[in-house]
C-alpha angles and dihedrals in degrees: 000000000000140000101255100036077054079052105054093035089065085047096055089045091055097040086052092047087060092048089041093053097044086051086055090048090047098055092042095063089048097052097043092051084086105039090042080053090046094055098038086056091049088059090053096242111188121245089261095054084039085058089047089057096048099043087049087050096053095044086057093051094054093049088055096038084062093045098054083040087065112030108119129243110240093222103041094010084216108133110292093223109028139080114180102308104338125094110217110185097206140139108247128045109283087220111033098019099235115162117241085224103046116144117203 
């Protein structure tokens, strides 16, 4: 193995570790939206404070929406989710088809 194939592998693990990362963030957002609703109703929140969380909910997913929307990919740097117009939260580049979970 060279140097600079060395080089740019180091640079597609790292790159992946930050798609890899945003994916995580993404799904978390999405999985706490019940149980934070859950617990919310077992205090006995009001509707307007119901509507907050909610709101505030919705507010975070789209941020990280966006952030997993633009993260590059490390090999085409083309964005690792999105073709055109459309988000495909998928594991592997949309464009280039690297796994989200390659190993050198």
């Amino acid at each position: 193995m060279t140097q600079n194939s060395t080089v740019e592998t180091a640079d597609i693990l790292a790159g992946l570790k930050k798609v890899r990362s945003r994916r995580w963030l993404l799904w978390g957002v999405i999985l706490i939206y019940i149980p934070s609703m859950l617990v919310a109703l077992e205090l006995q929140a009001t509707s307007r404070v119901m509507g907050w969380l909610f709101g505030i909910w919705v507010l975070l997913l789209c941020v990280v929406v966006g952030m997993a929307t633009v993260v590059k990919c490390p090999r085409c740097t083309k964005p690792y989710h999105t073709n055109g117009p459309t988000f495909l939260p998928v594991r592997k580049c949309v464009h280039c088809g690297l796994p989200v979970n390659y190993s050198a």
